[in-house]
N, C-alpha and C positions, 0 to 999 in steps of 0.2 A: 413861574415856580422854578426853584432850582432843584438839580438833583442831588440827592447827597453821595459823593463819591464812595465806592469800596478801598478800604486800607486794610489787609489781611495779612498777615508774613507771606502767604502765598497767593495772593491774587490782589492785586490793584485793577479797580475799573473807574471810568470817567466817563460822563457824556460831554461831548464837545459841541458847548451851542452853535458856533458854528458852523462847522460842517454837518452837523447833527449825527454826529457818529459815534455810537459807545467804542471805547478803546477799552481793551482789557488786557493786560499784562500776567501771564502764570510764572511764578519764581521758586527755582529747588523739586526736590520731593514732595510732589504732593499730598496733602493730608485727605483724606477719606470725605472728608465735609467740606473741600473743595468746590465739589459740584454745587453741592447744595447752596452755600454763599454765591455762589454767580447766578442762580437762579431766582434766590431772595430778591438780590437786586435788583434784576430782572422785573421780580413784579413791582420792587421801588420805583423803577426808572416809567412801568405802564399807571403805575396810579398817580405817579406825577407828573407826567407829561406826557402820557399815552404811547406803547409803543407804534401806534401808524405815524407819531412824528417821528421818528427815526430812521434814517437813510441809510443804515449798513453798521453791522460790526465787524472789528477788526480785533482776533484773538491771538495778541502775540504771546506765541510759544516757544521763543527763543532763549529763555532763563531759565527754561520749564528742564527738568533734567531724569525724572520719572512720572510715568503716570500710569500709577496700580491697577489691577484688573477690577479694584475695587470703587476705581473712579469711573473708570468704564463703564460698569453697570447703573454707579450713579445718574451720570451722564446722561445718558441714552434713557433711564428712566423719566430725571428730571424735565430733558427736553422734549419727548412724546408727554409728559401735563402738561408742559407747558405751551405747546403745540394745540393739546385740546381744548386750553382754554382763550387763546388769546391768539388771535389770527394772525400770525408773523410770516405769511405767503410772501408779505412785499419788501421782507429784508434779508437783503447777500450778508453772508455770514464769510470772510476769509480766515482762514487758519493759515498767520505768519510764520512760517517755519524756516532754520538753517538748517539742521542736520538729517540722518535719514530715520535715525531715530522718532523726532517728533513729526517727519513725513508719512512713516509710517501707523504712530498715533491717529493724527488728522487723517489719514485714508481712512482706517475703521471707524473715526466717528463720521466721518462723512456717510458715511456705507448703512451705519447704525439709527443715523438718526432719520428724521422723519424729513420731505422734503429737498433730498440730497440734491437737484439742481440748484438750487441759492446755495451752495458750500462749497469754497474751493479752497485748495491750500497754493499760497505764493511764498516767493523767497523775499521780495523787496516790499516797502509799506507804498512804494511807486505802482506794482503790479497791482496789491492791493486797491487800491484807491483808484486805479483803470479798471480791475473790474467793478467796484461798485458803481461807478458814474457808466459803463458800457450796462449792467444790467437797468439800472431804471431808462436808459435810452430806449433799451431793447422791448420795456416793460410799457413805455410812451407811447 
């Protein structure tokens, strides 16, 4: 089964069969229903192909140039459902960030969400990708 990519003005995501990694891109000013589209897809990505196949996502925030208080709460809603229905214990979540702006973002949703050991924010998709292969190491 394939999954169908997200195309949004402000959010592109993709599962990558091979690595079995969603990627997900935030671009500009966020719009309010931001959240909500990455967590649709979310449940696209577990009905079709389940998310325990999935080895880690990678949420670059380096195009991302605002994100409202209004995403925030989104956010943080969104991922405690989606948290309560669908067991995502076994997936590192990194938040790609350059500036201290979007570092600062990624620390409160780090903070805010459910599970904050699986989340960390890096600067390189290099960092990235050492933490997710060190956590299922660590998870073996």
């Amino acid at each position: 089964m394939t999954v169908t990519p997200l195309d949004a003005e402000q959010i592109k995501a993709r599962y990558d069969e091979t690595s079995r990694l969603l990627r997900v891109t935030y671009f500009g000013d966020l719009a309010e229903n931001t959240p909500a589209l990455f967590y649709q897809w979310l449940d696209h990505v577990d009905a079709t192909i389940g998310i325990k196949n999935v080895r880690g996502v990678i949420l670059d925030m380096r195009k991302m140039t605002k994100f409202h208080e209004s995403n925030l709460s989104s956010t943080v809603k969104e991922s405690r459902t989606m948290n309560r229905e669908v067991d995502m214990s076994h997936l590192p979540v990194v938040f790609w960030v350059q500036n201290p702006y979007q570092e600062e973002i990624a620390r409160i949703l780090i903070k805010l969400t459910p599970q904050k050991n699986r989340r960390v924010l890096r600067h390189t998709e290099a960092e990235a990708l050492a933490f997710i292969e060190d956590w299922h190491k660590a998870k073996a």
